[in-house]
DSSP file (Angstrom, degrees, kcal/mol; ACC not computed):
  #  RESIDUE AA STRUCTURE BP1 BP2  ACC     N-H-->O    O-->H-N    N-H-->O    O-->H-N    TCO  KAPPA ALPHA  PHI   PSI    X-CA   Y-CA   Z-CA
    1    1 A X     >        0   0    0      0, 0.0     4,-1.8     0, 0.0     5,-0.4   0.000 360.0 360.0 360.0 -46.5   17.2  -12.3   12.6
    2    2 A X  H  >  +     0   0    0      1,-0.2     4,-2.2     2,-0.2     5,-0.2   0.997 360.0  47.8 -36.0 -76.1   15.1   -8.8   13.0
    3    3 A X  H  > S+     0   0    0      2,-0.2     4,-2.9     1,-0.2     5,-0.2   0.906 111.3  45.5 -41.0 -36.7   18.1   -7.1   11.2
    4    4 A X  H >> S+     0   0    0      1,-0.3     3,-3.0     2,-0.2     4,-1.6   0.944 116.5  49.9 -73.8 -65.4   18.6   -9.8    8.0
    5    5 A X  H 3< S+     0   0    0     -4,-1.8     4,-0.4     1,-0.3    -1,-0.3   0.643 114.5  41.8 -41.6 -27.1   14.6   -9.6    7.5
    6    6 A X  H 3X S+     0   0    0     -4,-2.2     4,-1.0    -5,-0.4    -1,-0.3   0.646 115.9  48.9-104.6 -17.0   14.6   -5.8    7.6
    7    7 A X  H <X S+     0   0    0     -3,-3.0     4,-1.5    -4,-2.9    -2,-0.3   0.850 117.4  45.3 -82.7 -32.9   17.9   -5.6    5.3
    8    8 A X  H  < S+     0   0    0     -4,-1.6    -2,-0.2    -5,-0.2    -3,-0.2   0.583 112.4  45.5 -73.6 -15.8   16.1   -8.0    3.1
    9    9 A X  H >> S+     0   0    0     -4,-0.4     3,-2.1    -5,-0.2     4,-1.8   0.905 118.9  46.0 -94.9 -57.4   12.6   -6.2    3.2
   10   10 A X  H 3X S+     0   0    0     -4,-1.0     4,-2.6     1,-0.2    -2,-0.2   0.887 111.3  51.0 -52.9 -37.1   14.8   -2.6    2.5
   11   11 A X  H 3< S+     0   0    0     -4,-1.5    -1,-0.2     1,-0.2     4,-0.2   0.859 112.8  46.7 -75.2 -23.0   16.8   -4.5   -0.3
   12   12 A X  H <> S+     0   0    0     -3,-2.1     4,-0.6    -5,-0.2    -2,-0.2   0.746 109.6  58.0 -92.3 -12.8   13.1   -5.7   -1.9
   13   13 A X  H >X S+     0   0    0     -4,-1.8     3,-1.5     2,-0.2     4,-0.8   0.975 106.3  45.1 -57.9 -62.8   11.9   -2.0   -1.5
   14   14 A X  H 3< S+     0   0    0     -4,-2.6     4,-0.3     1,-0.3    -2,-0.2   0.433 111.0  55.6 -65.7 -12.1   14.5   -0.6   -3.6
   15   15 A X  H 3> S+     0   0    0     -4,-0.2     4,-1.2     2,-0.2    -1,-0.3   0.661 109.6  38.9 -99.0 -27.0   14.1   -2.9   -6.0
   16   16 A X  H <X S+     0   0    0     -3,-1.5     4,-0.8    -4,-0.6    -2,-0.3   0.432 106.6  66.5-104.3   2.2   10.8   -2.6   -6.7
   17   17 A X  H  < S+     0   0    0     -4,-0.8    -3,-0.2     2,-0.2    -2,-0.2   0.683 108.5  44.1 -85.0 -34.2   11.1    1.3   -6.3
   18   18 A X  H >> S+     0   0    0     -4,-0.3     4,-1.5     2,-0.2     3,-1.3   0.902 108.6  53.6 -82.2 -45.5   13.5    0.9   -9.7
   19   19 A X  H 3X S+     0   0    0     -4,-1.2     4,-1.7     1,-0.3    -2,-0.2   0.706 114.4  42.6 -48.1 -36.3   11.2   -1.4  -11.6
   20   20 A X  H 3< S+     0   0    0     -4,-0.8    -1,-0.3     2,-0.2    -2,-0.2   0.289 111.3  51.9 -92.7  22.3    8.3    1.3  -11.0
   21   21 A X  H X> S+     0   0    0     -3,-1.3     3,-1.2     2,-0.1     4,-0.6   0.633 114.2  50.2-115.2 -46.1   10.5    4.5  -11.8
   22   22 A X  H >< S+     0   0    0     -4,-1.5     3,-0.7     1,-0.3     4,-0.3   0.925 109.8  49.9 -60.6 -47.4   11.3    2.2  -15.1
   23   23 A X  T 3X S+     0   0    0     -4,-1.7     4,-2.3     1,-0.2    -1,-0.3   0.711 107.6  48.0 -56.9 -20.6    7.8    1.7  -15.7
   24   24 A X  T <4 S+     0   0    0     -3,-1.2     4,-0.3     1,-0.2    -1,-0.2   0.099 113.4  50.3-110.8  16.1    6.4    5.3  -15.5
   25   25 A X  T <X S+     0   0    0     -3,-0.7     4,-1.1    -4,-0.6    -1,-0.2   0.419 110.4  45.2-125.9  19.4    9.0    6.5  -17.7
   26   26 A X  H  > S+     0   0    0     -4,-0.3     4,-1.3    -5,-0.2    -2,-0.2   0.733 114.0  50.6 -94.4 -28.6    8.3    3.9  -20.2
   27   27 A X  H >X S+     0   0    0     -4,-2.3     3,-3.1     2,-0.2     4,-1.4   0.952 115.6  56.3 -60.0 -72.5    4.1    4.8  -19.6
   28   28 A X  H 34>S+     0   0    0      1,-0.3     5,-1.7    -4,-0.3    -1,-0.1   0.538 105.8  36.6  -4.7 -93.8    5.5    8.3  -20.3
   29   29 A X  H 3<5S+     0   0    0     -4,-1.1     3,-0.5     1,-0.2    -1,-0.3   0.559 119.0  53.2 -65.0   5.1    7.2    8.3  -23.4
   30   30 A X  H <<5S+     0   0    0     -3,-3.1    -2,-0.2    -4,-1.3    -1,-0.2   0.878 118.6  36.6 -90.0 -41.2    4.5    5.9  -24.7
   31   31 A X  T  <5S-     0   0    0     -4,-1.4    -1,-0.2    -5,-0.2    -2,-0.2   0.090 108.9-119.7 -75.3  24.7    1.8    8.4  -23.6
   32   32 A X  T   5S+     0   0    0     -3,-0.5     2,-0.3    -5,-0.2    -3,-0.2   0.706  70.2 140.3  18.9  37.8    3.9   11.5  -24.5
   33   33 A X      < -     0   0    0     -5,-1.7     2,-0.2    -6,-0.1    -1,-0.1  -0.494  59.7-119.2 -72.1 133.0    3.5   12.4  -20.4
   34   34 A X     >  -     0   0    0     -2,-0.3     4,-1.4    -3,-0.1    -1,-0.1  -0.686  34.5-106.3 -79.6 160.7    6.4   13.9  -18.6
   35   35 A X  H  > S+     0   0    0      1,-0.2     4,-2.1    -2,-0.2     5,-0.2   0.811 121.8  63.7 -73.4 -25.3    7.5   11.3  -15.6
   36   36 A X  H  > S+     0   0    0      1,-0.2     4,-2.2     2,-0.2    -1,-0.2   0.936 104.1  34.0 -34.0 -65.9    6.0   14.0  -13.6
   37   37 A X  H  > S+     0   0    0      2,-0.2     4,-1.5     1,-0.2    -1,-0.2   0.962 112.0  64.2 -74.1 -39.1    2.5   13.9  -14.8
   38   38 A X  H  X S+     0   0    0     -4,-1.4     4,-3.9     2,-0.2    -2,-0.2   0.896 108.3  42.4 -68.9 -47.1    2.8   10.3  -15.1
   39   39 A X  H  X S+     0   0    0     -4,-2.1     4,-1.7     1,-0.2     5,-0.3   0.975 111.7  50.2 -60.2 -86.6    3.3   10.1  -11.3
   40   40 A X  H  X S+     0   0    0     -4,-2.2     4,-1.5     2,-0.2    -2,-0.2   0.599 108.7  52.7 -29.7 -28.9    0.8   12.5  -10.3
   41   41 A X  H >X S+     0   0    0     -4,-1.5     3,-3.0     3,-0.2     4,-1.6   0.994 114.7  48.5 -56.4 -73.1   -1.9   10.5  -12.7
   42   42 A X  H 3X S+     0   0    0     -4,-3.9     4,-5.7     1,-0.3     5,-0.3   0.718 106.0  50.6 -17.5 -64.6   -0.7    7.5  -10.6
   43   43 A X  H 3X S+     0   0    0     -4,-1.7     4,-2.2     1,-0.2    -1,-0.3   0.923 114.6  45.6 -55.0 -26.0   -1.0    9.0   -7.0
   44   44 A X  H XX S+     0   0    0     -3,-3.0     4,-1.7    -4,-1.5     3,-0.7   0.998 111.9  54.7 -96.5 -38.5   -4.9   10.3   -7.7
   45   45 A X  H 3X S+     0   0    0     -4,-1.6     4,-3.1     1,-0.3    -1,-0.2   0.956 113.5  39.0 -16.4 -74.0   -5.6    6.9   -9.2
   46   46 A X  H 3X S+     0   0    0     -4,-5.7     4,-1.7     1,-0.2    -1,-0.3   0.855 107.9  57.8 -62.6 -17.8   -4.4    5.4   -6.1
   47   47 A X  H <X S+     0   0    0     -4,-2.2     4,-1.5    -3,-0.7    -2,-0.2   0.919 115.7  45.0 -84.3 -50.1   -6.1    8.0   -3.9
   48   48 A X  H >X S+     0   0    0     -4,-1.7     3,-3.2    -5,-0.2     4,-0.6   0.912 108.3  51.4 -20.6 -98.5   -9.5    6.6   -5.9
   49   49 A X  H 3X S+     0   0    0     -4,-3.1     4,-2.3    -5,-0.3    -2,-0.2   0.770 119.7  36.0 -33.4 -73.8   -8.9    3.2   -5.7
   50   50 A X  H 3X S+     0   0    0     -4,-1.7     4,-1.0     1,-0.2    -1,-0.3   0.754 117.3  52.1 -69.8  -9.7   -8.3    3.7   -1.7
   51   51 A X  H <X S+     0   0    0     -3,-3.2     4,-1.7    -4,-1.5    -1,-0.2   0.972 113.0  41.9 -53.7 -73.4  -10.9    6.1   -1.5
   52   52 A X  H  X S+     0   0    0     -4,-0.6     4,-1.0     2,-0.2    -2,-0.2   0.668 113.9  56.6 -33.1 -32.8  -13.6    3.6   -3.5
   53   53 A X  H >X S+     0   0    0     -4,-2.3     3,-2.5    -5,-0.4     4,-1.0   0.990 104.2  55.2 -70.2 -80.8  -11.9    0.6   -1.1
   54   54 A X  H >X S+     0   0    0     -4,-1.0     4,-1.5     1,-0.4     3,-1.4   0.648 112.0  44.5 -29.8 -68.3  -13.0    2.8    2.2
   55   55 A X  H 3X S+     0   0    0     -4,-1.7     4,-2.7     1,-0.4    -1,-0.4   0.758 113.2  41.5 -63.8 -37.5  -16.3    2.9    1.0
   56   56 A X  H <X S+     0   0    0     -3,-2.5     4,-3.0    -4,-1.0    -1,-0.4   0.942 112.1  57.0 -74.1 -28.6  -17.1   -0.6   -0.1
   57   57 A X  H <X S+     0   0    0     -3,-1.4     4,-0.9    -4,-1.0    -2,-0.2   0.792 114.9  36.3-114.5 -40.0  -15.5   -1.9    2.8
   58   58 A X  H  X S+     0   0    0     -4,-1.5     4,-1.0    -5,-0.3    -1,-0.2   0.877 112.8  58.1 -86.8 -26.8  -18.0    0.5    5.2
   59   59 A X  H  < S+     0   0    0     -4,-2.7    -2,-0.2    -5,-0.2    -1,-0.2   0.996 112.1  40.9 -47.8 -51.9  -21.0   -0.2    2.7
   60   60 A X  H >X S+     0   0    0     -4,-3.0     3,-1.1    -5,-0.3     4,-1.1   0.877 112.8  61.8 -65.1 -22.1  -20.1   -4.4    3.6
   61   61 A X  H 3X S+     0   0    0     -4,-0.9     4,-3.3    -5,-0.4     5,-0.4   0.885 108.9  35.6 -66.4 -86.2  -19.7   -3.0    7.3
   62   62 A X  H 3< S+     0   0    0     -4,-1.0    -1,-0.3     2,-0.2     4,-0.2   0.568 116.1  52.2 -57.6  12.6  -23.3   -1.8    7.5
   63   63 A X  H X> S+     0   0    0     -3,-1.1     3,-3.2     2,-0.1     4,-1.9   0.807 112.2  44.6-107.1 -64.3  -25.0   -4.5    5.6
   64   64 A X  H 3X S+     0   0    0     -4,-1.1     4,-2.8     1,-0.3     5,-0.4   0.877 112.2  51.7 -44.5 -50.0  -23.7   -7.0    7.3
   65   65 A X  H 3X S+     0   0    0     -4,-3.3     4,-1.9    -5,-0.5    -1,-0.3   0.850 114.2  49.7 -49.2 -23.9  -24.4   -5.2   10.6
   66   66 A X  H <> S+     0   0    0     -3,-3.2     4,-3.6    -5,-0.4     5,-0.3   0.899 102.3  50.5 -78.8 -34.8  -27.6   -5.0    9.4
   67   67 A X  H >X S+     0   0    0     -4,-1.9     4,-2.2     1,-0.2     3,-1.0   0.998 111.5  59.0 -51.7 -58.3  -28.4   -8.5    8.3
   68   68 A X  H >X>S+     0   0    0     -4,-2.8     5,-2.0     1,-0.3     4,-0.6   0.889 106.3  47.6 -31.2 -56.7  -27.0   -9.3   12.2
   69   69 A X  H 3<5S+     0   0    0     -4,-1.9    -1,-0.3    -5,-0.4    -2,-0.2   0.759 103.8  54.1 -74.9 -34.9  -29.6   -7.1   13.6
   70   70 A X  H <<5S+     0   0    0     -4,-3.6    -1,-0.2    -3,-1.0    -2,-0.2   0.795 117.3  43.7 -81.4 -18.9  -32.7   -8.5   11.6
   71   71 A X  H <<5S-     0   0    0     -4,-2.2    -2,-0.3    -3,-0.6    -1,-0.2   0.407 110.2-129.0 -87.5  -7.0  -31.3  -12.0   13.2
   72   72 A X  T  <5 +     0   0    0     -4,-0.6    -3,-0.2    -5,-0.4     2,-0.1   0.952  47.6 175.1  54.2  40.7  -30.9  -10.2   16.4
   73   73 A X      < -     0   0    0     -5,-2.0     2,-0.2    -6,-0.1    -1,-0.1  -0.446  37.8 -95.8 -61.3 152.7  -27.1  -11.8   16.2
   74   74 A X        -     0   0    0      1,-0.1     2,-0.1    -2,-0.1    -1,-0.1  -0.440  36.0-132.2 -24.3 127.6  -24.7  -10.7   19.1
   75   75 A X     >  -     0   0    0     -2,-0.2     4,-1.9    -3,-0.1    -1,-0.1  -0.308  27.6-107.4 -89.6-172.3  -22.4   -7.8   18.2
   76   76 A X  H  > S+     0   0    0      2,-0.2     4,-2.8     3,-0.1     5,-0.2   0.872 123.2  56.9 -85.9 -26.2  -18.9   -8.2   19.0
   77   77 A X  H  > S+     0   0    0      2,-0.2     4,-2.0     1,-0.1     5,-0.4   0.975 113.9  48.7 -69.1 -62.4  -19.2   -5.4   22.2
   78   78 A X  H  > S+     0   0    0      1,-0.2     4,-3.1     2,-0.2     5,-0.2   0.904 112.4  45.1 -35.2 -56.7  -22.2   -8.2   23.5
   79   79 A X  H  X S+     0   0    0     -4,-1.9     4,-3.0     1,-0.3     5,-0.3   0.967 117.8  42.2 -71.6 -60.7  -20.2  -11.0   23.1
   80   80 A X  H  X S+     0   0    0     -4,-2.8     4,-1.8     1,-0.2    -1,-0.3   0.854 107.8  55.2 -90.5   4.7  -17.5   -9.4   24.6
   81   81 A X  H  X S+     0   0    0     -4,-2.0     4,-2.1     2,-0.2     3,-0.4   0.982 116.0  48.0 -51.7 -67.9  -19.6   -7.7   27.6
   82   82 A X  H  X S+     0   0    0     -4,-3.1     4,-6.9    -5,-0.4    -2,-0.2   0.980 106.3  54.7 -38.2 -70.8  -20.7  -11.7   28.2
   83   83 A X  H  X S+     0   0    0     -4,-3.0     4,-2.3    -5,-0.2    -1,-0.3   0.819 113.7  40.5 -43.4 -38.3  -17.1  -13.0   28.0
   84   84 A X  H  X S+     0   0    0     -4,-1.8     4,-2.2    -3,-0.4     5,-0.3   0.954 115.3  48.6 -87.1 -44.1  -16.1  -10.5   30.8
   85   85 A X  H  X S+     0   0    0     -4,-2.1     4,-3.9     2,-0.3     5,-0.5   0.920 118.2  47.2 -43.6 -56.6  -19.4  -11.1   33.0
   86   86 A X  H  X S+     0   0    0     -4,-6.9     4,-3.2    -5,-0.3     5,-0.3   0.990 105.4  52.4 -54.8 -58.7  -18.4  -14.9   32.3
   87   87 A X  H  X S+     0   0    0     -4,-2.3     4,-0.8     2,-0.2    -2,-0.3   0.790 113.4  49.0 -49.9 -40.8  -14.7  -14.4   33.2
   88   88 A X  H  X S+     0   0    0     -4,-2.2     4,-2.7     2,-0.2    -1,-0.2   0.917 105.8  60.4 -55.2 -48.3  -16.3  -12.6   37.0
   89   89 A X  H  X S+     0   0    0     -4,-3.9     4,-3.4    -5,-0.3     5,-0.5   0.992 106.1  41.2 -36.0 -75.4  -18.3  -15.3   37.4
   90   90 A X  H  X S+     0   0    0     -4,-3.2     4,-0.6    -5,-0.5    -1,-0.3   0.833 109.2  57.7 -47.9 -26.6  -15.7  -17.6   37.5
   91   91 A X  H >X S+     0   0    0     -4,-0.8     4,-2.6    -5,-0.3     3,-0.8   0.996 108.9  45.1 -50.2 -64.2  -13.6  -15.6   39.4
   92   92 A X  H 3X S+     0   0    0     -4,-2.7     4,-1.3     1,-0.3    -2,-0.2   0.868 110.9  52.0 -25.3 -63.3  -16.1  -15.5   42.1
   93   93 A X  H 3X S+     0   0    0     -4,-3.4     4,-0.7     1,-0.2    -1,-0.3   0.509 110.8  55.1 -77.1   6.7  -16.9  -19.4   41.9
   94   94 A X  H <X S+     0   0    0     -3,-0.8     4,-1.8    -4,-0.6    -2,-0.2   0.772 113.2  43.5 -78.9 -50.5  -12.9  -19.9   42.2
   95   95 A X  H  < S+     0   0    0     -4,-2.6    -2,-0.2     2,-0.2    -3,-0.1   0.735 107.7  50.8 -56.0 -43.0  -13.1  -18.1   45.0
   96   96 A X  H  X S+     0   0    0     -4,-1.3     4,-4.2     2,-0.2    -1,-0.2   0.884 107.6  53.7 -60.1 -69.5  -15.6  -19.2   46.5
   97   97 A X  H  X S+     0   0    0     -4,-0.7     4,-2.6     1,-0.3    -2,-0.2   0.843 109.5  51.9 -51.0 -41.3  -14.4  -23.0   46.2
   98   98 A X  H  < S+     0   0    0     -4,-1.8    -1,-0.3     2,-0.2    -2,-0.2   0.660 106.4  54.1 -90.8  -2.3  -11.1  -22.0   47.8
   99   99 A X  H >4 S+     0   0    0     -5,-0.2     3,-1.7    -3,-0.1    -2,-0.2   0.883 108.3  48.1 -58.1 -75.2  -13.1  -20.6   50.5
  100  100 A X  H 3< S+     0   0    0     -4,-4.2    -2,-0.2     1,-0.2    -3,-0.2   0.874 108.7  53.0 -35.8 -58.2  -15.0  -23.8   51.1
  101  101 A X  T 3<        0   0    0     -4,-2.6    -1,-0.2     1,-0.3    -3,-0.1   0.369 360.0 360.0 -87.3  20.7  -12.1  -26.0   51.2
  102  102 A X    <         0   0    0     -3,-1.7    -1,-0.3    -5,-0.1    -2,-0.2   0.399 360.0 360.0-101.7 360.0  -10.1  -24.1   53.8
């Protein structure tokens, strides 16, 4: 099942790997670009775009964190600091109880 899913993901790679080599040499000759340049435009676009992404993405990071913090929410290291403190507990009173009834 692995294999057919991974020949089928390879077969949809290759396919879309010819459909964008068709497209940047039709933006080419419509821009008078060699496929060259056309590609290189491409990669620092995309190295933008995921640059700009990073950033918005840490901008939402720290406003939200912040918003959390003026409501004196839990972070996610509290919550799970609790959960593990909870999870001893319980050990403990498990322990405890099978203690008792022996």
């Amino acid at each position: 099942m692995f294999k057919e899913a991974w020949s089928h993901a390879l077969v949809g790679l290759n396919a879309a790997e010819q459909e964008a080599e068709k497209v940047l040499t039709k933006i080419a000759d419509a821009a008078g670009l060699t496929p060259e340049e056309v590609r290189r435009h491409a990669r620092e676009f995309g190295e933008k775009l995921q640059s700009q992404r990073k950033e918005l993405e840490r901008t939402i990071d720290d406003a939200v964190r912040k918003a959390g913090s003026r409501f004196r929410l839990p972070s996610r290291e509290d919550l799970d600091g609790l959960k593990k403190r909870l999870d001893d507990i319980a050990e403990k009173v498990d322990k405890l109880a099978r203690e008792r009834t022996k």
